[in-house]
FIPALUM-88636 format. One record per residue: x, y, z of N, C-alpha, C in turn; residue in one letter. Coordinates in steps of 0.1 Angstrom, whole numbers, m for minus. Layout:
residues N
SITE  n.px  n.py  n.pz ca.px ca.py ca.pz  c.px  c.py  c.pz code
SITE     X     Y     Z     X     Y     Z     X     Y     Z    A
...
END
This chain:
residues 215
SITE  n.px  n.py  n.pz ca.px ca.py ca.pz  c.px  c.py  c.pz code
SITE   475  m381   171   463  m387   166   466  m391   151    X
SITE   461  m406   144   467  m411   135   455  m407   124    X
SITE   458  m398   113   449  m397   102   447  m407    96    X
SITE   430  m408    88   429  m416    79   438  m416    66    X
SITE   440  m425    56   443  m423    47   433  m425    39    X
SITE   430  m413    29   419  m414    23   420  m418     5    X
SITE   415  m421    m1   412  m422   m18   404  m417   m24    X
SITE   405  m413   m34   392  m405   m45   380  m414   m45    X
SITE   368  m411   m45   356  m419   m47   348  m412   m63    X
SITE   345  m404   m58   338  m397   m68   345  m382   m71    X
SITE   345  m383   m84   344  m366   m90   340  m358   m89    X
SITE   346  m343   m87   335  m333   m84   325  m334   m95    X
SITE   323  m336  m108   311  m335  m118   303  m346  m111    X
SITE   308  m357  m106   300  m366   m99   291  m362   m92    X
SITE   295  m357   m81   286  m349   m69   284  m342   m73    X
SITE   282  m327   m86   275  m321   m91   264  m329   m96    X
SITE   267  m332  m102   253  m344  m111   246  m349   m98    X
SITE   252  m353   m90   243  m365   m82   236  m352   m73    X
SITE   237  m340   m69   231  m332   m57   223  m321   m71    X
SITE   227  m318   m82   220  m314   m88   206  m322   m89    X
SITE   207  m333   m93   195  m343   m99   183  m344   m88    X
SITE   193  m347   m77   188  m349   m61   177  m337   m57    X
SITE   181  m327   m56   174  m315   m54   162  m316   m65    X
SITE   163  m314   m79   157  m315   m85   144  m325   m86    X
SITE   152  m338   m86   138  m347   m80   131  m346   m70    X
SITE   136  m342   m60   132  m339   m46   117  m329   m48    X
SITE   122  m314   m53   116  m309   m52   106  m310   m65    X
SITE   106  m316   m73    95  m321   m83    85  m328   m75    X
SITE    91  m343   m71    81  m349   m60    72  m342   m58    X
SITE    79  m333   m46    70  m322   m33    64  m314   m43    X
SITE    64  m305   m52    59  m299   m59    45  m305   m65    X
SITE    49  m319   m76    36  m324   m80    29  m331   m72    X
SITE    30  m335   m63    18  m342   m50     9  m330   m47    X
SITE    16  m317   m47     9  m304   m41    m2  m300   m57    X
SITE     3  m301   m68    m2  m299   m81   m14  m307   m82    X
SITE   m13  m322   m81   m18  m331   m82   m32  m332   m69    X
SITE   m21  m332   m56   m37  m330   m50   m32  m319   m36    X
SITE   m37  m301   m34   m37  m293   m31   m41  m292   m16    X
SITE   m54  m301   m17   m60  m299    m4   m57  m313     2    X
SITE   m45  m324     2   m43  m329     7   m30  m332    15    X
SITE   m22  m321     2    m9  m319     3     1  m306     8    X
SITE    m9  m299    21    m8  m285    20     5  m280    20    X
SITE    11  m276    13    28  m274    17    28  m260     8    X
SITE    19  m255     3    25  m242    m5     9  m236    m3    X
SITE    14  m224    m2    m3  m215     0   m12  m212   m14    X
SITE    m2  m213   m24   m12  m205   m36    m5  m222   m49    X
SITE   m11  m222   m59    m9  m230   m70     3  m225   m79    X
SITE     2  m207   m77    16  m204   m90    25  m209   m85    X
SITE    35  m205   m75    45  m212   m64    50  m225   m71    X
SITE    43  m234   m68    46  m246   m73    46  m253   m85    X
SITE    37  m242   m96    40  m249  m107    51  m241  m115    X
SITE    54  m228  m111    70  m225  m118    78  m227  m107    X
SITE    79  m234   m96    88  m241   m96    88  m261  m100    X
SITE    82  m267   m96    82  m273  m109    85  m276  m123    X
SITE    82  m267  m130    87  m267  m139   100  m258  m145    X
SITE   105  m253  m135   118  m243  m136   125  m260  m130    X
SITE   125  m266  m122   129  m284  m116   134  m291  m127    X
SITE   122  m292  m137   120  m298  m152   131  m300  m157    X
SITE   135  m285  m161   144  m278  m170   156  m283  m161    X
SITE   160  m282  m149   172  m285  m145   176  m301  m142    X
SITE   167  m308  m143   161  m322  m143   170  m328  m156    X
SITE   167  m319  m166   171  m321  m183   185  m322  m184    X
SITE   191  m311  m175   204  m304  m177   212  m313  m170    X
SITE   210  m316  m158   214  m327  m153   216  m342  m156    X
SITE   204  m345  m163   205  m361  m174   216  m359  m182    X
SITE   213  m351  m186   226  m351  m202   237  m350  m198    X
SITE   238  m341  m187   250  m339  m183   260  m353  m176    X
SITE   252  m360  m168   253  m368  m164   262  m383  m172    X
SITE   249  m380  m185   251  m391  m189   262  m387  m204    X
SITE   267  m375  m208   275  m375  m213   290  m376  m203    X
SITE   288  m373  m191   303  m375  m180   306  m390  m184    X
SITE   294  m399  m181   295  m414  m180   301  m418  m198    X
SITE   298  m411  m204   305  m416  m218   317  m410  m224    X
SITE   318  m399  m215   335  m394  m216   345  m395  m209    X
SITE   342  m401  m198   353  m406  m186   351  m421  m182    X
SITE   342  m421  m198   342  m439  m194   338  m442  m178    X
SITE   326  m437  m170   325  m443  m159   311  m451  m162    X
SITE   304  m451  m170   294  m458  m178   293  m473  m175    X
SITE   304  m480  m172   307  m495  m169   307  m496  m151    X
SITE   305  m484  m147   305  m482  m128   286  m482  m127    X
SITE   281  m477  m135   267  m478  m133   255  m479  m140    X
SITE   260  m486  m153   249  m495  m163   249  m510  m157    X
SITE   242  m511  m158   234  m523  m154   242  m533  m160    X
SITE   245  m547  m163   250  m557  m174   239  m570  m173    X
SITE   229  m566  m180   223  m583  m174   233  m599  m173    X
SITE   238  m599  m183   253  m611  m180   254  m610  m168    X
SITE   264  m600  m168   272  m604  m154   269  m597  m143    X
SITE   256  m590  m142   254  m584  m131   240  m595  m122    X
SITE   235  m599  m134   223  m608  m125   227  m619  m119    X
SITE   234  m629  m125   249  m634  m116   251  m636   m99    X
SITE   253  m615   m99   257  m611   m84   248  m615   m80    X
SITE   234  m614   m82   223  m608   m71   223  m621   m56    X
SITE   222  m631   m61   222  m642   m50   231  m637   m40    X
SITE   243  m635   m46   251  m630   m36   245  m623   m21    X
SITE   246  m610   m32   240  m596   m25   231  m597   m20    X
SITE   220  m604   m24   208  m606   m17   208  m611    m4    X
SITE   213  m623    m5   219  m631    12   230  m623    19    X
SITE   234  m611    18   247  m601    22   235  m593    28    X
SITE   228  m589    24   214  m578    27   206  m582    38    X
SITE   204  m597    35   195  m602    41   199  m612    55    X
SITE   208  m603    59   221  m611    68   221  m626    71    X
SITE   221  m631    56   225  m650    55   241  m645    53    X
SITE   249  m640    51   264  m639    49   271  m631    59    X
SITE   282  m632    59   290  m620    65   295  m613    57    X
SITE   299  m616    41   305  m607    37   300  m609    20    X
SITE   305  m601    10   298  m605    m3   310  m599   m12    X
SITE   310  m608   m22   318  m602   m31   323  m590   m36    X
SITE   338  m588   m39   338  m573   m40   333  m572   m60    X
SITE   321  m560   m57   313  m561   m74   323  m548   m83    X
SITE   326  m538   m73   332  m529   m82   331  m520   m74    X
SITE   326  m504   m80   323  m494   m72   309  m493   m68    X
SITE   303  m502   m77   284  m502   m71   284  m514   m72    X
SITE   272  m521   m61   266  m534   m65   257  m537   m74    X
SITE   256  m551   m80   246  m549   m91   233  m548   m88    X
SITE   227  m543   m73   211  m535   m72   209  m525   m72    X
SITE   228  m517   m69   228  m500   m74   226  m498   m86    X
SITE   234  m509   m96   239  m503  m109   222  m503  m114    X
SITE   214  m517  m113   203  m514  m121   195  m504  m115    X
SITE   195  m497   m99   187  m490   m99   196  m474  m105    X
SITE   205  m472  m107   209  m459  m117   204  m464  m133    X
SITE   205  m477  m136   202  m478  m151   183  m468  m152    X
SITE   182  m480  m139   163  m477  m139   161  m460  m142    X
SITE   167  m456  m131   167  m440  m131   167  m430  m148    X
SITE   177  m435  m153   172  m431  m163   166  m428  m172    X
SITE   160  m446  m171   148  m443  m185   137  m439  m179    X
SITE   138  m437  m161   123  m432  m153   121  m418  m155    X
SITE   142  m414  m155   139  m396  m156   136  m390  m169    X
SITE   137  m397  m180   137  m399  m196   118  m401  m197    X
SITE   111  m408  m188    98  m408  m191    92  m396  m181    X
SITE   100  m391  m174    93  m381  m165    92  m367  m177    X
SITE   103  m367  m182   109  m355  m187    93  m354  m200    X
SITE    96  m368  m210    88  m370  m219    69  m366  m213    X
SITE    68  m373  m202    52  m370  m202    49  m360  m197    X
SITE    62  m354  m186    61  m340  m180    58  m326  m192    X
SITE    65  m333  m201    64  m319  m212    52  m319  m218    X
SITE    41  m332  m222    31  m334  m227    20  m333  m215    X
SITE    22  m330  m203    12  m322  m195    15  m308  m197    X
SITE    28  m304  m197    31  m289  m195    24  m284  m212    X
SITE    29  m292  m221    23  m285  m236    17  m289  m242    X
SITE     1  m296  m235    m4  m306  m243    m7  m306  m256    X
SITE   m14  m292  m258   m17  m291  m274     0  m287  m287    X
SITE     8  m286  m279    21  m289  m289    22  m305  m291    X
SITE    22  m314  m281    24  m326  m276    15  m336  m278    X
SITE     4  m331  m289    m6  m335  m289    m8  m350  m298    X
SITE     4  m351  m307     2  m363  m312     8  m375  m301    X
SITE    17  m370  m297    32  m380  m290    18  m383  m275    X
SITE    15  m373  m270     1  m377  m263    m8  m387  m266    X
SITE    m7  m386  m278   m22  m395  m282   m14  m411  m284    X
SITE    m4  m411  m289     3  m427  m292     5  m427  m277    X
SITE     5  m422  m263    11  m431  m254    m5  m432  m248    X
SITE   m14  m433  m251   m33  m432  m245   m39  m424  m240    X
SITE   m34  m404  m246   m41  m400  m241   m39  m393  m228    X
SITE   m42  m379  m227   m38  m371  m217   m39  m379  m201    X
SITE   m51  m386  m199   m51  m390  m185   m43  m406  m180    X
SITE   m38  m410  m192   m28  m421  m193   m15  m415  m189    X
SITE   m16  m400  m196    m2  m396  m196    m3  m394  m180    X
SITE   m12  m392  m175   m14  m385  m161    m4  m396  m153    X
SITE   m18  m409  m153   m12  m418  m147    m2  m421  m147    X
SITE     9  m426  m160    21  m430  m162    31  m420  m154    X
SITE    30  m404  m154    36  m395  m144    38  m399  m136    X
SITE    28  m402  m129    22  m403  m110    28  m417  m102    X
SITE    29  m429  m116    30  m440  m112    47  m441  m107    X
SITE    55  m438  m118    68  m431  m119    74  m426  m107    X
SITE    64  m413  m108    68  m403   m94    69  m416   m84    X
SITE    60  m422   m80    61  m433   m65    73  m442   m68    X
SITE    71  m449   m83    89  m455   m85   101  m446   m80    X
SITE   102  m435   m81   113  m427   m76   111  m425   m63    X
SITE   100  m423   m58   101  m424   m45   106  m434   m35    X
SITE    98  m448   m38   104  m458   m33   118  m463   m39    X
SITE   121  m464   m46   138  m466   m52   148  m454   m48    X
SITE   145  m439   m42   155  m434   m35   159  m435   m24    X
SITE   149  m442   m14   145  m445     1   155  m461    m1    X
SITE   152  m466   m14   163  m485   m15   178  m479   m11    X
SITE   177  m470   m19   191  m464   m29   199  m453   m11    X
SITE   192  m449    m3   197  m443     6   200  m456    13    X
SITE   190  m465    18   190  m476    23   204  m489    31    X
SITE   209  m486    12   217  m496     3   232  m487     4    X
SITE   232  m474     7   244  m468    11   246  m467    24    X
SITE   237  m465    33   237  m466    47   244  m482    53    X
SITE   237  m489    48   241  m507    48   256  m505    44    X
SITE   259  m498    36   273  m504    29   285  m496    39    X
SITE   281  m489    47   291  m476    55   286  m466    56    X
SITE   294  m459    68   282  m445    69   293  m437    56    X
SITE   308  m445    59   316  m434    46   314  m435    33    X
SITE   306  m442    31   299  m447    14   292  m433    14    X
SITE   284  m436    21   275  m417    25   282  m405    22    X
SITE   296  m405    33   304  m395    34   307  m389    20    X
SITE   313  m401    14   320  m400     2   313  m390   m14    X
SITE   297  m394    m4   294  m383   m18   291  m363   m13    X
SITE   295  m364    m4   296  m349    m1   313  m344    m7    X
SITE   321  m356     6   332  m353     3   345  m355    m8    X
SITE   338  m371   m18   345  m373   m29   354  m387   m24    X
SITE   361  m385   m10   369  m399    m5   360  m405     4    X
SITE   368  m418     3   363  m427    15   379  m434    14    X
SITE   380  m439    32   389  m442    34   402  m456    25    X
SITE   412  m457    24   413  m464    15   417  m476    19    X
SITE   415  m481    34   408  m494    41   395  m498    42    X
SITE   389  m491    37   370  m490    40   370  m509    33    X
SITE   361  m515    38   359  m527    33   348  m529    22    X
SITE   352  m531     7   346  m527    m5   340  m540    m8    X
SITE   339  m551    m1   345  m567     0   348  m575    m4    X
SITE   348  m589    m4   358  m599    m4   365  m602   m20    X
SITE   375  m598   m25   377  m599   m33   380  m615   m37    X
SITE   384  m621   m51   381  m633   m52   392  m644   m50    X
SITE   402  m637   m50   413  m642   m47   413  m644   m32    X
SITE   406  m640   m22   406  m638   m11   394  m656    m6    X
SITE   384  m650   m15   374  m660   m14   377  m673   m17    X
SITE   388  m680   m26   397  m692   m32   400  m698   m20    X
SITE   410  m689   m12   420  m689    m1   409  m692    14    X
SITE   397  m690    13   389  m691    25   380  m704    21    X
SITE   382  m708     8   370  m720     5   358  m716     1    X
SITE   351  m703    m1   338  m695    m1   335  m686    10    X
SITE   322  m682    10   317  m673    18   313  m677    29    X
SITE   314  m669    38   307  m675    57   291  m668    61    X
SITE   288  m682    57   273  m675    59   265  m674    72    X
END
């Protein structure tokens, strides 16, 4: 039986970061819908339950960002999943007609396409506002000025809640958009590799030689 040959995809700090965050948001979600509305959301029997865990989430939510985003500025992987308006908005035609099965194949963009990269950019300044209004519910009267410049405890509410549903629907894109690409795109973040024939696609030298893409 002929093994794959396999390549590195991700770092272990990678997949620490990414199943740390994961969990964390996960169970924030499920937590604040139960906070938010109790009798609709029955998933925990009592209120303490959920709000130290929630906010024990918080804290690991925190530790995760930094952590994250100091890896991306020390290993230089920062340019695999910031966003570039130049040359990432560019792709999207591409990608879009690749998605939307007008193509057979779509440019090879890097290690993410540019609707991953901006949805990791998005992610951060979403986890950066969760973190900010989360703390100004958890400590309002510490928080009380930084409260008042964004409108006000039940602004702060909304802007939480509105968020919360952005992460919701943008992790369902984001599973979505790995599923589409391979089940080993998947694989690769448990395991770190994906095979080192996996089709990443057309690179451009490739696309010269064929005249363009086959739509």
């Amino acid at each position: 039986m002929m093994v794959k040959q396999m390549e590195d995809r991700h770092s272990g700090w990678i997949r620490f970061c990414h199943w740390t965050n994961m969990i964390a948001i996960t169970l924030l979600i499920l937590t604040g819908y139960y906070i938010h509305a109790p009798h609709a959301f029955r998933l925990f029997s009592n209120m303490d339950t959920p709000r130290t865990l929630h906010f024990a989430m918080a804290y690991v939510l925190c530790f995760g960002v930094v952590l994250r985003v100091y890896y991306a500025i020390a290993a230089k992987d920062a340019k695999n999943i910031v966003f570039n308006i130049k040359e990432d908005t560019l792709k999207f035609p591409s990608m879009i007609k690749y998605y939307l099965f007008m193509a057979d194949s779509h440019p090879y963009y890097g290690k993410y396409n540019p609707g991953q990269k901006m949805m990791y950019t998005g992610w951060l300044f979403m986890a950066l506002i969760q973190i900010i209004t989360g703390f100004i519910l958890y400590k309002p009267n510490m928080f009380m000025a930084l409260g008042g410049f964004l409108g006000g405890y039940l602004a702060v509410r909304l802007i939480h809640y509105i968020v919360t549903w952005l992460f919701v629907l943008s992790v369902l894109a984001h599973v979505y958009l790995d599923i589409s690409e391979g089940i080993p795109v998947l694989k690769s973040m448990f395991t770190g590799k994906i095979p080192t024939d996996f089709d990443h696609g057309t690179h451009e030298e490739e696309v010269k030689a064929d005249g363009g893409f086959s739509a």
